[in-house]
C-alpha positions in Angstrom: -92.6 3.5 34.0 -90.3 1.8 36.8 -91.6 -1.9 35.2 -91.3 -0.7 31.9 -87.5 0.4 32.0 -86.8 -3.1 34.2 -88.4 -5.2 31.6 -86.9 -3.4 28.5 -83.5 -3.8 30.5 -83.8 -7.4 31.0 -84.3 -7.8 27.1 -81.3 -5.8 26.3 -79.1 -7.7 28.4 -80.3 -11.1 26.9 -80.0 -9.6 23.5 -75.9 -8.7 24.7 -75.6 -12.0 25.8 -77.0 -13.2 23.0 -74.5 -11.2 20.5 -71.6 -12.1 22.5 -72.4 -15.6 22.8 -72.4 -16.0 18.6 -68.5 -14.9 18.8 -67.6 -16.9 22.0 -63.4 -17.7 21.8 -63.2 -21.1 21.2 -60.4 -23.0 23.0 -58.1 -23.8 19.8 -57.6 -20.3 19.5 -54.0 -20.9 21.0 -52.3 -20.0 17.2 -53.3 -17.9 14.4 -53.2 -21.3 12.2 -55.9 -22.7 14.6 -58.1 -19.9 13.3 -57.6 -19.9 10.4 -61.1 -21.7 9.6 -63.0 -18.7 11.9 -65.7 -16.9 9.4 -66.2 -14.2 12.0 -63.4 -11.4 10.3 -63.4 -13.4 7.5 -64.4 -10.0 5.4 -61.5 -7.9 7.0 -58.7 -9.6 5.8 -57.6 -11.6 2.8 -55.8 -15.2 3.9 -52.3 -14.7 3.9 -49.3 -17.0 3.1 -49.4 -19.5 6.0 -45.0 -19.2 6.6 -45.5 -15.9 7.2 -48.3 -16.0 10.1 -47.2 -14.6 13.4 -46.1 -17.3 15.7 -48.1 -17.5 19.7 -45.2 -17.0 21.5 -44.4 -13.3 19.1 -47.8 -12.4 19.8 -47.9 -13.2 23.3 -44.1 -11.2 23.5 -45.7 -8.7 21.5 -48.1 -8.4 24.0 -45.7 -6.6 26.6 -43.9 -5.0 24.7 -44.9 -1.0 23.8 -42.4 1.4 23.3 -39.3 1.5 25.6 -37.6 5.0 23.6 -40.5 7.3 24.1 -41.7 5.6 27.3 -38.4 6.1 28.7 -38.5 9.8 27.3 -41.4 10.4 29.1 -40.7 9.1 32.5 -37.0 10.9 32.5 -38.0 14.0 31.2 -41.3 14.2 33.8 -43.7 15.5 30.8 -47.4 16.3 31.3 -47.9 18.6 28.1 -46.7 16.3 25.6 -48.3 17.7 22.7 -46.7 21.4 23.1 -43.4 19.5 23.9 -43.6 17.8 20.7 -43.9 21.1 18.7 -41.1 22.7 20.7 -38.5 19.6 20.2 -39.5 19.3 16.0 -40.2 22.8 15.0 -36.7 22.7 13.9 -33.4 22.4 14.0 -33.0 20.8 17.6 -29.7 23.3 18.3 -32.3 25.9 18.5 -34.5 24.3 20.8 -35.3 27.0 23.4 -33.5 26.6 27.3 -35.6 23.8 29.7 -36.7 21.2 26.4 -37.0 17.8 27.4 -33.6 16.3 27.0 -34.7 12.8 26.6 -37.0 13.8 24.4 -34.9 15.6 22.0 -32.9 12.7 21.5 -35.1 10.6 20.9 -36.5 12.4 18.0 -33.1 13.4 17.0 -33.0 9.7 16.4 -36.2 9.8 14.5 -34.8 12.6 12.4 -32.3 9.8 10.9 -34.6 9.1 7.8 -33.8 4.9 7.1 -32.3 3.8 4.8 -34.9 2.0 3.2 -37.5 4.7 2.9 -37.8 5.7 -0.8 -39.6 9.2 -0.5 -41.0 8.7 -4.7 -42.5 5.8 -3.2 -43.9 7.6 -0.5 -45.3 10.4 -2.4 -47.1 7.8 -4.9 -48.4 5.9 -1.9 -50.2 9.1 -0.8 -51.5 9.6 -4.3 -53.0 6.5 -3.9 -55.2 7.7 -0.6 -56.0 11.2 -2.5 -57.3 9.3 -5.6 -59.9 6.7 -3.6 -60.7 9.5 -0.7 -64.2 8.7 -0.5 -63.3 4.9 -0.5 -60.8 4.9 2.1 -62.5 7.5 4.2 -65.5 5.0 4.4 -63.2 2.2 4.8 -61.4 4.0 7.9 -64.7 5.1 8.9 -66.6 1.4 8.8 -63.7 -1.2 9.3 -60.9 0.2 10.8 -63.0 2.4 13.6 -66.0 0.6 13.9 -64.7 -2.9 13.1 -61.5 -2.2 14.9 -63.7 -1.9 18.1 -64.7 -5.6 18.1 -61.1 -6.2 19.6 -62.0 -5.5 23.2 -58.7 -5.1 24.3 -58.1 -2.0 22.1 -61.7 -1.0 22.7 -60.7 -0.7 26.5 -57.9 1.4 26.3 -60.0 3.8 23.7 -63.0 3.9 26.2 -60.9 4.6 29.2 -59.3 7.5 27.5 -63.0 9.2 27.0 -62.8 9.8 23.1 -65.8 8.1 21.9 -67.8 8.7 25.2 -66.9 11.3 27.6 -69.2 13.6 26.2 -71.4 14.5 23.3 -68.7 16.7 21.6 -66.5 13.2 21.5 -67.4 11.7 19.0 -67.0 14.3 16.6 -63.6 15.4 18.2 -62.4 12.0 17.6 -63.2 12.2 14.1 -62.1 15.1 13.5 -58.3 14.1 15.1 -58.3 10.8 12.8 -59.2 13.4 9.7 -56.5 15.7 11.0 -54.2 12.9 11.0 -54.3 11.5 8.2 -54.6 14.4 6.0 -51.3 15.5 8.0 -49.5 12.6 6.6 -50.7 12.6 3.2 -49.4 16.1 2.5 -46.5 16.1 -0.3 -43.7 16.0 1.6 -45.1 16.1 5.2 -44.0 13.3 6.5 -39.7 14.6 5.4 -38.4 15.3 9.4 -40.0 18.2 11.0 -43.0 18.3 9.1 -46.4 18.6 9.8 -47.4 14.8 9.3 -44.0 13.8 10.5 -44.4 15.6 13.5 -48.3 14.7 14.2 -46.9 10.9 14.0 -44.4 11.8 17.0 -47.1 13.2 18.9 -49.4 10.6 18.8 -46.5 8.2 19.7 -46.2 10.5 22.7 -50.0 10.2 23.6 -49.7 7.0 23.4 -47.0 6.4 25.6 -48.4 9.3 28.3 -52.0 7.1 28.8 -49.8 4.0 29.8 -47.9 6.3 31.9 -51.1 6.9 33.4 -52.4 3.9 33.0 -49.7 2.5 35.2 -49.7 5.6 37.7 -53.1 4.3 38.6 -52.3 0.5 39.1 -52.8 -1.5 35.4 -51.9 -4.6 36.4 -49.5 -5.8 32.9 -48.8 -9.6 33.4 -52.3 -10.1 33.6 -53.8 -7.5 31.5 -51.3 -7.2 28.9 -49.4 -3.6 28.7 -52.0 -1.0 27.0 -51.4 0.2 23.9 -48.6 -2.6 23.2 -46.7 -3.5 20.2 -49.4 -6.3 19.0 -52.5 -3.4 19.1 -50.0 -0.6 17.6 -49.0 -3.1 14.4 -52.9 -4.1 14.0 -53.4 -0.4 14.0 -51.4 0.6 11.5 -52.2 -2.4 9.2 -56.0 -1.4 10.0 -55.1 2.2 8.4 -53.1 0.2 5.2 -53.6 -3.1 4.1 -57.7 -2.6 5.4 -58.1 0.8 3.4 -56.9 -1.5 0.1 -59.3 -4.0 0.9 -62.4 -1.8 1.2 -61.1 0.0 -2.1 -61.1 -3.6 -3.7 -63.9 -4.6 -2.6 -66.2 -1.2 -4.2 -64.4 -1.6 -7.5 -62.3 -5.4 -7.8 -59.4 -4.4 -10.2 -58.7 -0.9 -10.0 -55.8 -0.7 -7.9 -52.7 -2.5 -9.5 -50.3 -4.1 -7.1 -47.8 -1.2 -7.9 -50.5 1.4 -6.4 -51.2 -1.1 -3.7 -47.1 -1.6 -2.6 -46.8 2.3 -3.1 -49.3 2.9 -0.4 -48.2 0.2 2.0 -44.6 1.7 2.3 -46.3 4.9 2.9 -47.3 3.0 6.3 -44.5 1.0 6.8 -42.4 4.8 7.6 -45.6 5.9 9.5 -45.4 3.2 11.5 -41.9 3.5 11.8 -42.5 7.1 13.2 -45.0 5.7 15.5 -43.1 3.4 17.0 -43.7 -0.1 15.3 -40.4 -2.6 15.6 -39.2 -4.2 12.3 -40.1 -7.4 13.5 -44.0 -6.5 13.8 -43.8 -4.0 10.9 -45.2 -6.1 7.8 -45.9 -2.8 5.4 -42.8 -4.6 3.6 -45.1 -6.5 1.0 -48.5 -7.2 0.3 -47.6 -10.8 1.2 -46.6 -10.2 4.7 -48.9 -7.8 5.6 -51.8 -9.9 4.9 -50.3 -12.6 7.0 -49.9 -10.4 9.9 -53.3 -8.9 9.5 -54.6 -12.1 10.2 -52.5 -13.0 12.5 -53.7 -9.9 14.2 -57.3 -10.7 14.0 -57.1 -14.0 15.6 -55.6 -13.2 18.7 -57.4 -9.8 19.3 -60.9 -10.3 17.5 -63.2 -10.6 20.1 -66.3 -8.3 20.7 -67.5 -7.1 24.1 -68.9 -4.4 25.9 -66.6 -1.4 25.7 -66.8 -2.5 21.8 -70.4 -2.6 21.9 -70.5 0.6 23.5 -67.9 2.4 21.3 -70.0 1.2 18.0 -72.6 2.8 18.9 -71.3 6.3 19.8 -69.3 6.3 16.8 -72.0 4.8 14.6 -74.9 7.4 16.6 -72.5 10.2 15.1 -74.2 12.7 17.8 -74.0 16.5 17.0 -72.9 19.2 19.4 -76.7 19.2 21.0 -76.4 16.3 21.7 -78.7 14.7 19.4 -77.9 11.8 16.9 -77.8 12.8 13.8 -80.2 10.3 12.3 -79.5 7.5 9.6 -78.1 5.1 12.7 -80.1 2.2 10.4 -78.4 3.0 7.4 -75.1 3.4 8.7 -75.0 0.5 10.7 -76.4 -2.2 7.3 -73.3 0.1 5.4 -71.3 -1.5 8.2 -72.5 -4.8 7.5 -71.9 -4.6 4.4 -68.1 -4.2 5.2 -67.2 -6.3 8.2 -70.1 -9.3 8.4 -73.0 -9.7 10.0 -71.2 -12.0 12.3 -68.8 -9.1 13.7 -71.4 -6.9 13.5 -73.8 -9.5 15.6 -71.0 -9.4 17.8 -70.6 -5.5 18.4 -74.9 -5.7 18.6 -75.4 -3.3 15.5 -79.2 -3.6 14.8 -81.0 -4.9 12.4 -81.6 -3.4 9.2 -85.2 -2.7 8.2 -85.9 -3.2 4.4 -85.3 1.1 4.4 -82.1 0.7 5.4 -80.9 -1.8 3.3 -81.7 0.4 0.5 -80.8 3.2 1.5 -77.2 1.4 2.1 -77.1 -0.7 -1.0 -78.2 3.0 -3.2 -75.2 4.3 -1.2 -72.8 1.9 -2.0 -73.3 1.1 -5.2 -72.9 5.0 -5.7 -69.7 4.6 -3.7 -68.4 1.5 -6.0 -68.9 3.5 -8.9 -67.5 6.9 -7.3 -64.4 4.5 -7.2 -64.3 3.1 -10.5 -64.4 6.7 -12.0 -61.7 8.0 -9.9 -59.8 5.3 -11.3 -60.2 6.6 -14.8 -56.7 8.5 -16.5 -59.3 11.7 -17.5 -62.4 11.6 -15.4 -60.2 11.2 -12.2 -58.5 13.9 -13.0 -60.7 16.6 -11.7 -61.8 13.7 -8.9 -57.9 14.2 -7.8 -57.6 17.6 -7.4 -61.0 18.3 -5.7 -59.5 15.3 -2.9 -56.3 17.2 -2.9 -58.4 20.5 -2.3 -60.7 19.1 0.5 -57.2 17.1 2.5 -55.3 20.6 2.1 -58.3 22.1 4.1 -58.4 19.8 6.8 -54.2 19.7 6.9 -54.9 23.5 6.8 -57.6 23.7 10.0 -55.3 21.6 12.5 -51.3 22.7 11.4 -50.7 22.8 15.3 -53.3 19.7 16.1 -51.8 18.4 19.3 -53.6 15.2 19.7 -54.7 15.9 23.6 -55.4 13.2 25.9 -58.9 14.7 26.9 -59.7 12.4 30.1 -57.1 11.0 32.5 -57.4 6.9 31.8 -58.4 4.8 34.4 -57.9 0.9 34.9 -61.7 0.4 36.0 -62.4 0.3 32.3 -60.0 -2.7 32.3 -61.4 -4.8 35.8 -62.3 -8.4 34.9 -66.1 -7.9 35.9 -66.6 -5.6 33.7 -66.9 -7.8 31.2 -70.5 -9.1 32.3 -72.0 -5.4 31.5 -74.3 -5.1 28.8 -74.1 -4.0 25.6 -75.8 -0.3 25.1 -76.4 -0.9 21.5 -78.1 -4.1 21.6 -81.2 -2.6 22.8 -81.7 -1.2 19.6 -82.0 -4.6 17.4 -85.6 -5.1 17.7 -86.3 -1.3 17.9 -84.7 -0.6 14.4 -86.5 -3.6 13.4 -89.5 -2.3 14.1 
C-alpha cells in the first residue's frame, strides 16, 4: 500500500507539472498588447478595441489599490460582525439607526445612498430582464467560466482558498454556491438594487467582507508590495466583468444572435451600478459599453490568467460538487468536458481537469446542445413567455430563502495560502487525468 500511494503520488505531481508547464508566463507578458496573440483564454473573451486596453502601469496601480472608504470604515469603527452591521446601518432611514452604529460606517453608505447620476433605473430593470430570460444560460456560464474559469487566475484563487469557501469542509462547496445564487438573485429583483434594498444592501455587504479578509489578511502579516494587496481594484473589476460581459459571451456562444446589442448594453449597466455598489473606481469600471468592457476584459486576462495550484485545487472542489456526506455527487467527467467546452482545453489543461472519456463527451455535447436550444427558445416573443415567468418564479425563491443572507466570512484568512513556496505543491486534480481516462 505504502509503494502504491508513493508511486501514484510521483505520477500526479509530474502530471501538475506537466499542466502547468503548458501555460508557463512568458516573459513579453509586460502589457496586455504583448498578449494579445496568447490562445490560452482566447474562449473567455472577445478581442477588444486595442485604444481602449488597460495600460501596465494602471494595472500594476490597480494592483494596490482596494477600497480606501470601506477599509477606512472598518478600521475606525473596530467591526468584527460586519454582516449584522450592514443590516442595522441600511434597514432604513439612517436617522433611525439604533444608539452604538458604526459611525464610519453609516456614512459611508449614506454616501452610497446618493444614487449617480448616470444610473438609469429603466435600464437597470431591462438589464435584469435580460438575466431572468437566459437563467439556465448564465447560470451555467457563472457556474463554468466565471467560477471555474475564474480560478485559473492564481492570485484570486489564493485569496478564495485562504478564506475556506471552496475547501474548508464538505458543506463548502455547496455553501458557496448557494451565496453566489443568493446574490445574484438579490440583485436581479425589480427594484432591489433602489438604496436599502435587498440586492442593494447584499452588494454593501459583500464590499464589507471583502474589505474585513484584508483586514485580516494584513492583521496576520500579507506582505502588499510584494504580494499585491488581496482583493484589490484589478481582481474586483475582473470580477464583476466575469459576472457581465462573460455571462453575454456564454449566452452567445449557446445561441449566436439572440441577444441584440440593446439587451446586451441593458445588462451591462445593470453591472456597472453593481459594481459601483461594490466598490469599483470609474477608472476600472468599463460596464460603460460593450466596447470598453471587452477591452478591459482582456486586459484583465493577461495580467491575471495564470493557473496554479490553489486553482487546481479549487476546480476540483467546485467541479467534485460534493454533497453534505461528503460524497461527490458523481458526473465529475461530464462536468469537467462541459467545462471545456467553455473555457479551452488549454485553461482547462492548465487547472488539470481530466480527460474526457468518449461517455463524457456525450453526455456533455447531449447537454449542451439541449442548453443551446433551451436558449434559442427563451429567446422566442411567445414560447419565452412561460420560460420568463418560471425563471422569475425559481430567482424569487432563492431571493425569498436568504432576505437576511449575510455573506459570512466562514474561516479566518491566512497568508500561508499566499507564501512563495507554495507554488511548487501539486495539483490535487491532476491525479485524476488518466483515471477518468480510464
Amino acid at each position: 500500500d505504502g509503494r502504491f500511494r508513493r508511486e501514484r503520488g510521483a505520477c500526479v505531481q509530474m502530471a501538475a507539472l506537466f499542466a502547468r508547464s503548458r501555460l508557463k508566463r512568458p516573459s513579453d507578458w509586460s502589457t496586455p498588447q504583448a498578449a494579445r496573440s496568447r490562445p490560452d483564454w482566447a474562449l473567455l473573451a472577445h478581442p477588444g478595441r486595442a485604444d481602449f486596453l488597460l495600460p501596465a502601469a494602471m494595472l500594476e496601480r490597480g494592483r494596490q489599490q482596494a477600497d480606501p472608504v470601506f477599509d477606512r470604515a472598518l478600521e475606525a469603527d473596530d467591526l468584527d460582525d460586519t454582516s449584522d452591521a450592514v443590516y442595522r446601518a441600511s434597514r432604513g432611514q439612517l436617522e433611525k439607526i439604533e444608539p452604538g452604529a458604526p459611525t464610519e460606517l453609516s456614512q459611508a453608505i449614506a454616501e452610497l445612498a446618493q444614487t449617480p447620476a448616470w444610473v438609469d433605473w429603466a435600464q437597470i430593470a431591462r438589464g435584469q430582464q435580460v438575466f431572468v430570460r437566459y437563467l439556465p444560460a448564465a447560470v451555467s456560464t457563472l457556474y463554468y467560466v466565471s467560477l471555474v474559469g475564474g480560478f485559473s487566475a492564481e492570485r484570486i484563487a489564493r485569496v478564495v482558498s485562504s478564506t475556506g469557501y471552496l475547501g474548508g469542509g464538505r458543506c463548502d462547496v455547496l455553501a458557496r454556491i448557494a451565496e453566489t445564487a443568493a446574490f445574484v438573485a438579490l440583485v436581479t429583483q425589480p427594484e432591489s438594487l433602489h438604496p436599502h434594498q435587498p440586492g442593494w444592501t447584499a452588494a454593501v455587504r459583500v464590499r464589507l467582507l471583502h474589505a474585513r479578509v484584508r483586514r485580516r489578511l494584513y492583521e496576520r502579516g500579507w506582505d502588499a508590495p510584494i504580494n499585491d494587496v488581496p482583493i484589490n481594484m484589478v481582481q474586483i473589476a475582473a470580477t464583476q466583468l466575469a459576472f457581465s460581459l462573460s455571462i453575454l459571451t456564454g449566452i452567445e456562444r449557446l445561441a449566436p444572435g439572440v441577444l441584440k446589442e440593446s439587451a446586451q448594453e441593458d445588462y451591462l449597466h445593470l453591472w456597472r451600478f453593481i459594481g459601483y455598489l461594490l466598490g469599483v473606481s470609474d477608472e476600472h469600471n468599463a460596464c460603460t459599453s460593450m466596447g470598453v468592457a471587452r477591452s478591459h476584459l482582456e486586459s484583465y486576462l493577461a495580467d491575471l490568467i495564470q493557473p496554479g495550484p490553489h486553482g487546481c485545487q479549487l476546480a476540483q472542489s467546485i467541479l467534485s460538487l460534493r454533497l453534505p456526506s461528503g460524497q461527490p455527487s458523481g458526473g465529475l467527467g461530464k462536468r469537467a468536458c462541459l467545462c471545456r467546452k467553455f473555457i479551452g482545453d488549454a485553461l482547462s489543461d492548465g487547472l488539470g481537469l481530466p480527460t474526457p472519456t468518449r461517455r463524457d463527451v456525450l453526455l456533455a455535447s447531449v447537454e449542451w446542445t439541449i442548453l443551446a436550444a433551451y436558449t434559442r427558445v427563451c429567446a422566442l416573443p411567445i414560447a419565452g413567455c412561460p420560460l420568463l415567468l418560471l425563471h422569475a418564479w425559481l430567482l424569487r425563491q432563492v431571493a425569498a430563502s436568504s432576505s437576511r443572507f449575510t455573506f459570512p466570512l466562514r474561516r479566518q484568512p491566512h497568508p500561508m495560502h499566499f507564501a512563495a513556496q507554495q507554488s511548487d505543491s501539486m495539483c490535487p486534480l491532476a491525479g485524476l487525468r488518466g483515471s477518468a481516462a480510464g
